[in-house]
C-alpha positions in Angstrom: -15.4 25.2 32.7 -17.3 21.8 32.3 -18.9 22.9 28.9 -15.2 23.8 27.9 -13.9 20.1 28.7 -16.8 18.9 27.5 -16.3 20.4 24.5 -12.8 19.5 23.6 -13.3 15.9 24.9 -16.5 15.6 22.1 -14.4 15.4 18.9 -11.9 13.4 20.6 -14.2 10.7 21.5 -16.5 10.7 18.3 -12.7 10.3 16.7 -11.9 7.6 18.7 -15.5 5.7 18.4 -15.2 6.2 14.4 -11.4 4.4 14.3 -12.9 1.9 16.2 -16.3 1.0 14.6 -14.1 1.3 11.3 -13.6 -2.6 9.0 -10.8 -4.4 9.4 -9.1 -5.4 6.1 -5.7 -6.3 6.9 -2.6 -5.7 8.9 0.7 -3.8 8.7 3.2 -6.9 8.7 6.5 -4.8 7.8 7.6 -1.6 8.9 10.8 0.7 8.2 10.9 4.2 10.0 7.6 5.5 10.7 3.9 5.1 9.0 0.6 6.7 9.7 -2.8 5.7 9.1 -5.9 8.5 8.6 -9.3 6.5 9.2 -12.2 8.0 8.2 -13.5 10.5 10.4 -10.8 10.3 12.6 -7.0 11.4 13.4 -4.1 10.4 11.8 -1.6 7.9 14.0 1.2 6.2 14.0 1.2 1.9 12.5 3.4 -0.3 14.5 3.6 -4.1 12.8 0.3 -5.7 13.7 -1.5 -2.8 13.6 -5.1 -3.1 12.0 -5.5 -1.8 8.5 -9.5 0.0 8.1 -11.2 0.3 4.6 -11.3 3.4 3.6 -8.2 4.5 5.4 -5.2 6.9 4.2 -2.0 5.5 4.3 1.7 7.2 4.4 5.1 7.0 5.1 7.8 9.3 5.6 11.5 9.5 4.0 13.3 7.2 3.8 10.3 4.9 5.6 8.7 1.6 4.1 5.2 0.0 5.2 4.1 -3.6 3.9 0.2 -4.5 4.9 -1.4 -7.8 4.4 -4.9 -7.9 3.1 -7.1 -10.4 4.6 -6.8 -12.3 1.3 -3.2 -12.4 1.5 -2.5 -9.9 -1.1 0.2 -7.3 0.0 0.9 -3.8 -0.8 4.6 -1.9 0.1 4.6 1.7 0.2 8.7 2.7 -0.5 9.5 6.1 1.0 7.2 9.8 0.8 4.7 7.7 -0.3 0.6 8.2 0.1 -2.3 5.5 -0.8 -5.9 4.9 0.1 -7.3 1.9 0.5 -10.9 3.2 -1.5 -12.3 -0.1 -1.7 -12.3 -3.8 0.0 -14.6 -6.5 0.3 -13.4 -10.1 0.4 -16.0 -12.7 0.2 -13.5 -15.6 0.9 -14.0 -19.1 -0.5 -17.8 -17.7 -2.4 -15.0 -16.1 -4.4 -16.9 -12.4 -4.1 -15.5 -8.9 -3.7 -13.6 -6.1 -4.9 -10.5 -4.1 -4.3 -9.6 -0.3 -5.3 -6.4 1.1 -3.8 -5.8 4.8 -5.1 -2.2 5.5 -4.9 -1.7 9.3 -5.2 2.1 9.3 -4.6 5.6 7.8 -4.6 6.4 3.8 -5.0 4.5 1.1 -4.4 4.8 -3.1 -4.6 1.3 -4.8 -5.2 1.3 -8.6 -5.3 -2.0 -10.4 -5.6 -3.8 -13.0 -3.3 -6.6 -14.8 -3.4 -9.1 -11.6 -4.3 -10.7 -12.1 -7.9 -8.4 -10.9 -10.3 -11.3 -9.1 -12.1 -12.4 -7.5 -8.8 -8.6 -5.8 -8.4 -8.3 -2.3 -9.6 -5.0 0.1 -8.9 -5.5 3.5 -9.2 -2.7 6.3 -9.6 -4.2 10.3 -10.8 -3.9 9.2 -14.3 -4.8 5.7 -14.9 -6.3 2.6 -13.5 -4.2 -0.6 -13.0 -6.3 -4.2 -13.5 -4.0 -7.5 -13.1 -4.2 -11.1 -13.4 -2.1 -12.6 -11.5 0.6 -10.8 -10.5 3.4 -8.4 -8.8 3.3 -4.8 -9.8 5.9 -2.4 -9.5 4.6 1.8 -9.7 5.9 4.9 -9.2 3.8 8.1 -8.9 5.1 11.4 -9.3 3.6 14.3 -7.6 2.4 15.6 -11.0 0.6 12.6 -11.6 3.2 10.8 -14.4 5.5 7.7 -13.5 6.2 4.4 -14.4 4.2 1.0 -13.9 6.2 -2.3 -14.1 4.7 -6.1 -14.3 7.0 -8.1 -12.5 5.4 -11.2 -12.7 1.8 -11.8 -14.2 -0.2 -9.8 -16.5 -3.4 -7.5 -16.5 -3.3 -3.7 -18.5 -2.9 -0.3 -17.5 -5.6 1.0 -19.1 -6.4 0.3 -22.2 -2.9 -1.2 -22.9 -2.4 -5.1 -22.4 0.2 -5.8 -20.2 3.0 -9.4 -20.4 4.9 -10.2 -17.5 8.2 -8.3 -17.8 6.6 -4.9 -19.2 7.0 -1.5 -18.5 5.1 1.4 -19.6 5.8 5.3 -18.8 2.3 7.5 -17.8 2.8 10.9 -18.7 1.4 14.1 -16.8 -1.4 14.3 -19.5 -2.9 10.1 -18.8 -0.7 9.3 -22.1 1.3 5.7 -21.9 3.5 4.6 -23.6 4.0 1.4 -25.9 5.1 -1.6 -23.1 8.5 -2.3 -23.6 9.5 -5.7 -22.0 12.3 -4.7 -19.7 13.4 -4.9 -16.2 13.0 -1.5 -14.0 14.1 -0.8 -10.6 12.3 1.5 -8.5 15.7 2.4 -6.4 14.3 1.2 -3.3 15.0 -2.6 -2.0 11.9 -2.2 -0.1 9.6 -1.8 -3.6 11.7 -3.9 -5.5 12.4 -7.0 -3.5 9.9 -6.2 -0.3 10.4 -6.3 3.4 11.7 -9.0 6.0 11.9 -8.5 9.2 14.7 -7.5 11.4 17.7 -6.6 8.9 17.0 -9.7 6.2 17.8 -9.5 3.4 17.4 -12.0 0.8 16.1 -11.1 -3.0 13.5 -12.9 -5.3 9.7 -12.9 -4.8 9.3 -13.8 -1.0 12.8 -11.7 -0.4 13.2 -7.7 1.3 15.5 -5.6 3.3 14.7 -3.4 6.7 11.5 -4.2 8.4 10.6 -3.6 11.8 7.7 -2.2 14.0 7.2 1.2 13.5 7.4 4.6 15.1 11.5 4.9 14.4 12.5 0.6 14.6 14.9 0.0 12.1 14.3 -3.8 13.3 16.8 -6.1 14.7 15.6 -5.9 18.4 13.1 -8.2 20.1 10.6 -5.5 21.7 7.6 -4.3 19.8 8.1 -0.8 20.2 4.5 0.0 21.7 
């Protein structure tokens, strides 16, 4: 019987010790409806706001959920609803102005808007093409197939091979095609994508604006616990 405990309790704690001794690279600041986060080498669980953010880790939320996190150089990423990314990549050197980040977005809508990272350094990666900015806010959808849209808000960089001015929008097809940019506004049909997340039921549009936001694990916000 004590080799049988023993024996469950084993993954469970090499699990436990791996989410642990994972890096740090940011926090979840905003939530709507629930959020999980897969470490490496370890289980997935639920992300209540304040919740550590590890490199390397898998990110998701569920329908109708949101998730913004805050990257420790104040760049933030919101997942809209169904959606999946991975943060593949993040080292921030701070003020000596070295480091790198790859997020690999495999599905649904995301908001990316930069911080203090070097621009050069920023890569966003759907199945079909790789995002580089300067700059900026970028709006993307990614269909399960691999297609969708990406929109420059505000800034510019390239998708691809294809220069990007703020205000563009170009189509990725299931094949890697895109399209010619065409400089027109596009709306991801989710306030939390296009206008981000505040917390507790604000709602106030423009750059710094969202709707819904809470703590996790079912808070819609508006109350003062923190749902632990």
């Amino acid at each position: 019987m004590r080799v049988a405990i023993l024996t469950l309790l084993v993954p469970a704690v090499l699990g436990f010790a791996a989410a642990a001794s994972a890096e740090t690279v940011g926090e979840a600041t905003r939530i709507q409806r629930f959020a999980y986060q897969t470490p490496p080498q370890a289980s997935k669980t639920p992300v209540y706001r304040l919740d550590p953010v590890v490199r390397n880790a898998h990110l998701e939320t569920v329908p109708s959920g949101a998730l913004e996190v805050t990257f420790t150089d104040g760049s933030r990423l919101t997942l809209g609803s169904s959606s999946s990314v991975v943060v593949d990549q993040y080292v921030y050197g701070g003020a000596q102005g070295a480091g790198g980040q790859t997020l690999k977005m495999t599905r649904g809508l995301f908001r990316f808007v930069s911080g203090s990272m070097p621009k050069d350094q920023v890569k966003l990666q759907t199945p079909k093409v790789t995002i580089g900015i300067r700059g900026t806010i970028v709006k993307t959808k990614v269909n399960p197939d691999g297609s969708g849209t990406v929109f420059f808000e505000k800034g510019t960089g390239n998708v691809g091979d294809v220069p990007m001015n703020e205000g563009d929008m170009v189509k990725i097809g299931a094949d890697g095609s895109i399209s010619t940019p065409e400089n027109k506004s596009w709306s991801a049909g989710e306030d939390s994508v296009d206008f981000g997340l505040n917390p507790f039921g604000q709602r106030t549009h423009g750059p710094d604006g969202g709707t819904g936001g809470g703590d996790g694990a079912g808070s819609s916000g508006g109350g003062g616990s923190d749902n632990r």
